[in-house]
C-alpha positions as CSV (number, residue, x, y, z in Angstrom):
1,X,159.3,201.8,170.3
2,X,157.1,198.8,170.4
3,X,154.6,198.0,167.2
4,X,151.0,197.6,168.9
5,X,149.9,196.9,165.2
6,X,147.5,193.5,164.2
7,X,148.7,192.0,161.0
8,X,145.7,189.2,160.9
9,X,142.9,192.2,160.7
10,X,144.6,193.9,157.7
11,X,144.1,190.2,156.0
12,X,140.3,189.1,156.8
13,X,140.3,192.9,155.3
14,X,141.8,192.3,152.2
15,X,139.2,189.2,151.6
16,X,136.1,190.9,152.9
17,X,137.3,193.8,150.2
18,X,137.6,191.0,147.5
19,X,134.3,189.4,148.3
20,X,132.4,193.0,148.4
21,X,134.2,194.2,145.0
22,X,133.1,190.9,143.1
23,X,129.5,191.2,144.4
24,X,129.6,194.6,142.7
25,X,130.9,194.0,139.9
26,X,127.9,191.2,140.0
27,X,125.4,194.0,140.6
28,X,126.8,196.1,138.0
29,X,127.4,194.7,134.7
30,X,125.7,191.1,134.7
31,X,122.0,192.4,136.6
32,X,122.3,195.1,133.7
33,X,123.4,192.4,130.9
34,X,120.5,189.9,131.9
35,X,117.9,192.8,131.6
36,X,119.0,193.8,128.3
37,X,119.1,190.2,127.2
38,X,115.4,189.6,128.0
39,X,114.7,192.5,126.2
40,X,116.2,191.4,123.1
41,X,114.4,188.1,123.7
42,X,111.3,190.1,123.8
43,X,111.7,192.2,120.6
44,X,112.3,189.1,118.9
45,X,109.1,187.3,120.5
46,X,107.3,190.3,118.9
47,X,109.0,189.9,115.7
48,X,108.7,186.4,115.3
49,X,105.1,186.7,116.0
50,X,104.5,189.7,113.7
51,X,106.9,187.6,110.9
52,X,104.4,184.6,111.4
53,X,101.1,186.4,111.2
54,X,102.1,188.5,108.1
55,X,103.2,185.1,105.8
56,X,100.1,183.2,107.7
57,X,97.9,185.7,106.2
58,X,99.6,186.1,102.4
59,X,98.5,182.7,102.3
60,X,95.2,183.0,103.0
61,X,94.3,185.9,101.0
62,X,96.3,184.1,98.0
63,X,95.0,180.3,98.4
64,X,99.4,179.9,98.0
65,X,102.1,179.1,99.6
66,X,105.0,180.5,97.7
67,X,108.5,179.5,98.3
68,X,109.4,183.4,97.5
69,X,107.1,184.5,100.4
70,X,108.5,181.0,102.7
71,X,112.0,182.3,102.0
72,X,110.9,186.0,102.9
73,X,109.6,184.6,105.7
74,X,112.5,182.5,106.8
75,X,115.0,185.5,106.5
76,X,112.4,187.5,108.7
77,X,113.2,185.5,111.6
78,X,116.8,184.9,110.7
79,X,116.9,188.5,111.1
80,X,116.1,188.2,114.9
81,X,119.6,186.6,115.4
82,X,118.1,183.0,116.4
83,X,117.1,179.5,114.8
84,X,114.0,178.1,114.3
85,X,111.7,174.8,113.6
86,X,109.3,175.7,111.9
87,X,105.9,173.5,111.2
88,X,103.4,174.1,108.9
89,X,99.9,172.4,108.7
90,X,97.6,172.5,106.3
91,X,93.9,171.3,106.7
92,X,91.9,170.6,103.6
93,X,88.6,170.8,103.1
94,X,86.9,167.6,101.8
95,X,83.7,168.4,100.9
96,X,80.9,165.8,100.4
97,X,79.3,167.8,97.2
98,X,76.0,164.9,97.3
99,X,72.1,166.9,97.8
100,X,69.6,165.7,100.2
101,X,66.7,167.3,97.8
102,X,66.4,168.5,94.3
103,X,68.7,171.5,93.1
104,X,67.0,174.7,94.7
105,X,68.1,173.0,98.7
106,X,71.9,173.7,99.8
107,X,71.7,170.6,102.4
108,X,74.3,168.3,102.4
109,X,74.5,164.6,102.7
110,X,76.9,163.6,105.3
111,X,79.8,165.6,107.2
112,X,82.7,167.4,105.8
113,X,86.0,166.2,106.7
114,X,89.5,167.6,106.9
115,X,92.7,165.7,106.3
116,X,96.0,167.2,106.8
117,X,99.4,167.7,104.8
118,X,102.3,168.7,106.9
119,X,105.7,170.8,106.2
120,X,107.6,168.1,104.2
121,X,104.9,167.1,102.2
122,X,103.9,170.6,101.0
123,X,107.7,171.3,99.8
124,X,108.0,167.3,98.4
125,X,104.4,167.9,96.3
126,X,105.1,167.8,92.7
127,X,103.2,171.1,92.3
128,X,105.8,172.8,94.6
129,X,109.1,171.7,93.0
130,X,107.5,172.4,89.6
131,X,105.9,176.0,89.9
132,X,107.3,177.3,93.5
133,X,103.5,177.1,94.9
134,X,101.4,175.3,96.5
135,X,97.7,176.0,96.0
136,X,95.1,175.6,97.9
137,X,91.0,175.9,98.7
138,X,88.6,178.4,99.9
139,X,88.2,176.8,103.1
140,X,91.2,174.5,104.1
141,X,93.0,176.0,107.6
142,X,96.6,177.3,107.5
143,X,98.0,176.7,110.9
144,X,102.0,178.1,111.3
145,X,104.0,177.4,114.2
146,X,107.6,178.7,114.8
147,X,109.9,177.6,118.0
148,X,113.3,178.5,118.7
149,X,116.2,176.0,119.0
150,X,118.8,177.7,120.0
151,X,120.0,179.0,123.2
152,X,119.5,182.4,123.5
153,X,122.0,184.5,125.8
154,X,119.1,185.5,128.4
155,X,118.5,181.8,128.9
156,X,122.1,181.3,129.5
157,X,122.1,184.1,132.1
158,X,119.2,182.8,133.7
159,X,120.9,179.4,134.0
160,X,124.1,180.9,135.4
161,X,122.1,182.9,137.8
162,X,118.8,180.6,138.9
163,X,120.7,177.1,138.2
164,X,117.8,176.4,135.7
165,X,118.2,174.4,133.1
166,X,116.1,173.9,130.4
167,X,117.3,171.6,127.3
168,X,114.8,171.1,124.8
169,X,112.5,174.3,125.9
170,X,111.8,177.4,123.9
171,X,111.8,181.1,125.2
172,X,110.9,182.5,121.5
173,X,107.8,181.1,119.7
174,X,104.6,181.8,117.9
175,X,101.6,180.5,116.4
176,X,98.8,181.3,114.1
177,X,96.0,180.0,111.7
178,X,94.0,181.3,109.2
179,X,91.3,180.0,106.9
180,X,92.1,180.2,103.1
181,X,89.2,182.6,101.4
182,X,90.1,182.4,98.0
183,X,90.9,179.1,95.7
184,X,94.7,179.5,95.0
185,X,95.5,179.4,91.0
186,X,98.9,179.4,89.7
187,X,100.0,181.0,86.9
């Protein structure tokens, strides 16, 4: 009996079978993995941004910034699984009090003008370490902005799958401001 039988197509098989069984296992679990990473990545946009608002505006409505309500704040976004830089600016109010006409007229002489106190010097200030608060006027601006600095695992996916790198970018951030209407007074 003579063996009619190809041994080189049962090889180029075996690869092609390889090659189509790792591009499903792509398909199947990483497609899937990358999805629900991004949507973890966008819960914890929303929270992040929710987290920010909510301590943005406890310090307007207060005229403080508490490091009770800072630490609250910083375990918020903890809570999302990620790290974050956060910045805060604060942009008081320096009112030029002089009167262009006797006392009935509310015209003011000159301009107003705003200088700004940043993150460390808010939790340096005297007033800070010694009470836990830092008060301000009816009037200065609150401005909070929050980036992440890790890596998240969507970014990482996107970077195994699209070759895009992005060192030193952000996928999860937020920012808000608020004027303070009411003088903070600590107690």
């Amino acid at each position: 009996m003579i063996n009619l039988r190809d041994d080189r197509g049962s090889m180029g098989d075996s690869v092609t079978t390889i090659i189509a069984i790792f591009i499903a296992a792509i398909l199947m679990f990483l497609f899937p993995l990358l999805a629900i990473s991004e949507r973890h990545e966008d819960i914890a946009q929303l929270a992040t941004q929710e987290a920010v608002i909510e301590f943005v505006n406890k310090i307007s409505t207060s005229g403080l910034i508490k490091s009770s309500e800072y630490d609250m704040f910083m375990q918020r976004l903890a809570s999302t699984g990620n790290k974050y830089e956060i910045e805060i600016e604060i942009q008081h109010l320096d009112e030029n009090q002089g009167k262009k006409v006797g006392i009935t007229s509310n015209d003011l002489i000159g301009e107003n003008v705003r200088y700004s106190t940043f993150t460390t010097a808010i939790f340096e200030n005297e007033i800070f370490l010694e009470n836990g608060a830092y008060p301000l006027k009816k009037g200065d601006i609150v401005y909070v902005t929050v980036k992440n600095t890790n890596q998240t695992i969507a970014q990482q996916l996107r970077g195994f799958f699209y070759s895009v790198t992005g060192q030193g970018t952000y996928q999860i951030g937020a920012s808000y401001s608020s004027m303070v209407v009411n003088n903070g007074v600590i107690d």
